[in-house]
C-alpha positions as CSV (number, residue, x, y, z in Angstrom):
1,X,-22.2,-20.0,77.8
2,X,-24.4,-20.4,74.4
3,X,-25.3,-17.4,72.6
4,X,-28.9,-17.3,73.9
5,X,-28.3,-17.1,77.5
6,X,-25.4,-14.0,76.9
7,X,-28.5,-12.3,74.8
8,X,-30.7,-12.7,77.4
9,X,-28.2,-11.7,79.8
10,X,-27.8,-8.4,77.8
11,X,-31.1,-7.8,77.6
12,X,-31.7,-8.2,81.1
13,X,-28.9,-5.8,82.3
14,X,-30.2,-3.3,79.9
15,X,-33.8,-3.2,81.4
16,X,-32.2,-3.4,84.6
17,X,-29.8,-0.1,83.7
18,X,-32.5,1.6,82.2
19,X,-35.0,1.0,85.0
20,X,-32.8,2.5,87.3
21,X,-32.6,5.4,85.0
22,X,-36.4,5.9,84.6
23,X,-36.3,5.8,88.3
24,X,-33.5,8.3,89.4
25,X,-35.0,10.7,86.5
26,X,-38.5,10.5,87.8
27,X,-38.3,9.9,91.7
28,X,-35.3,10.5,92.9
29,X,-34.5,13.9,91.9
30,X,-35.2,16.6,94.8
31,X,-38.3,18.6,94.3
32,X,-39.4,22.0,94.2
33,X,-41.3,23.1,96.9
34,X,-45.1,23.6,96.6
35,X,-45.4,27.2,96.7
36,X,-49.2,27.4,97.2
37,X,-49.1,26.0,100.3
38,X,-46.1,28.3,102.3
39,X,-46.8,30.9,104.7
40,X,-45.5,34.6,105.9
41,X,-44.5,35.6,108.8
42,X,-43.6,39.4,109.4
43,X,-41.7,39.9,112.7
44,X,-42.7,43.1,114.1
45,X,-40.7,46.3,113.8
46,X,-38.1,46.7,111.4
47,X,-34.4,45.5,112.6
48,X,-32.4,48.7,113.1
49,X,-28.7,48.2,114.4
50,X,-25.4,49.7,114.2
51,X,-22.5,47.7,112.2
52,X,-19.7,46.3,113.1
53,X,-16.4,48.6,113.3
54,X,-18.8,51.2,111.6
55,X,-20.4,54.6,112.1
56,X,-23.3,53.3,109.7
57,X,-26.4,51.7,110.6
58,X,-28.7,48.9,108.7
59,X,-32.3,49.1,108.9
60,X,-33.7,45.3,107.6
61,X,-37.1,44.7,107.5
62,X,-37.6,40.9,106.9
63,X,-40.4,38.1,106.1
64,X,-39.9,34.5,107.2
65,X,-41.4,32.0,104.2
66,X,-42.8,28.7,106.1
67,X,-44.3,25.3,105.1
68,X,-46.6,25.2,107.7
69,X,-49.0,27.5,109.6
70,X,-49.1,25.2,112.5
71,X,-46.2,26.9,114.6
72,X,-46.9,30.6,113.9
73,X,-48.3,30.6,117.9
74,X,-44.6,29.0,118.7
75,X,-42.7,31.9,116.5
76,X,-44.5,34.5,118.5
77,X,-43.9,33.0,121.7
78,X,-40.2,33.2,120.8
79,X,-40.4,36.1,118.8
80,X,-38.0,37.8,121.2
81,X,-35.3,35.1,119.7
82,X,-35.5,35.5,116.8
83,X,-35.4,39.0,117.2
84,X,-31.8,39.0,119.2
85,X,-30.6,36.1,116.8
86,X,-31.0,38.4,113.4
87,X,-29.5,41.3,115.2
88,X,-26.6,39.6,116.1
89,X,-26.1,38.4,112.7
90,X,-26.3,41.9,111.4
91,X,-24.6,43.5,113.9
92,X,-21.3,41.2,113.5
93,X,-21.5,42.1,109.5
94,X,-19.0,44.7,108.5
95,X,-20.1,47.6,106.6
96,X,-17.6,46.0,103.5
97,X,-19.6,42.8,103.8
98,X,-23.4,44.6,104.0
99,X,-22.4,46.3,100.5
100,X,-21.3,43.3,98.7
101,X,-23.2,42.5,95.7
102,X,-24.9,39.3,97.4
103,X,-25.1,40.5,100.6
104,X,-28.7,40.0,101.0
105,X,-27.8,36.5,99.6
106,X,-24.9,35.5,102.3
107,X,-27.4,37.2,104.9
108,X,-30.4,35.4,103.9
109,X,-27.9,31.8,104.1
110,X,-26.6,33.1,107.3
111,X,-30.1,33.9,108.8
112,X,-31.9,30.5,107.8
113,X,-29.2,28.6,108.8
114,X,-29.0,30.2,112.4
115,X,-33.0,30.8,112.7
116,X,-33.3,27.1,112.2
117,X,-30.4,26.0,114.6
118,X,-31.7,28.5,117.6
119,X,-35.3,27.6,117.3
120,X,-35.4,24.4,115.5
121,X,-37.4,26.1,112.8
122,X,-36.6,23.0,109.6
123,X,-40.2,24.1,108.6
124,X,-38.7,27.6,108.0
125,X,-38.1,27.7,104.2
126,X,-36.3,30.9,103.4
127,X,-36.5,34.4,104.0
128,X,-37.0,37.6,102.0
129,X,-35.9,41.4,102.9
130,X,-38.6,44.1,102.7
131,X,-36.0,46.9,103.5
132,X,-32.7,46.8,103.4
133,X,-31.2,50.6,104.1
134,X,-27.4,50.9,105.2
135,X,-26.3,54.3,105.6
């Protein structure tokens, strides 16, 4: 091989490198989502149950953040599951586990993770607590 053709080799497989690069650096990465267009969704009373092994109770008051508006009718048709499913969750917690630091954090992972699973909800993008009283 002549000393043109391993240039132009080089050259190409540079190009080649660096397009890949420009690509992973500008497309490829996930992006953050569009926070002007997600929507709210308050589900009724506040959650009040007792904890696990526990004399305490937890009072949560929660909001559900969404990407669409287009299955709010859907979520209050089966508001009654999502009701049951999130006092489950709390009510399996320990008191030890509700005062932890990032409770609301593991709660909030635990909650999404569940709401999604029990009502396919993958439009339902996170959710935030309101209230969140354990005494």
């Amino acid at each position: 091989m002549n000393k043109t053709t391993a240039t132009i080799l080089v050259i190409l497989a540079i190009l080649l490198i660096g397009g890949f690069g420009v690509y992973y650096f500008y497309f490829a990465q996930p992006q953050e989502p569009d926070t002007s267009k997600l929507y709210s969704y308050i589900p009724g009373d506040p959650f009040i149950t007792n904890i696990h092994d526990s004399k305490a109770l937890l009072r949560v008051t929660i909001v559900l953040v969404l990407n669409t508006d287009k299955q709010m009718r859907y979520i209050k048709d089966n508001e009654y599951i999502l009701r049951d499913t999130v006092i489950n969750v709390l009510r399996s917690k320990t008191e030890e586990d509700l005062r932890m630091v990032d409770a609301t954090d593991v709660l909030r992972e635990d909650l999404v993770n569940l709401l999604r699973d029990e009502l396919a909800m993958d439009y339902l993008v996170t959710i935030y607590f309101n209230d969140y009283v354990l005494q």
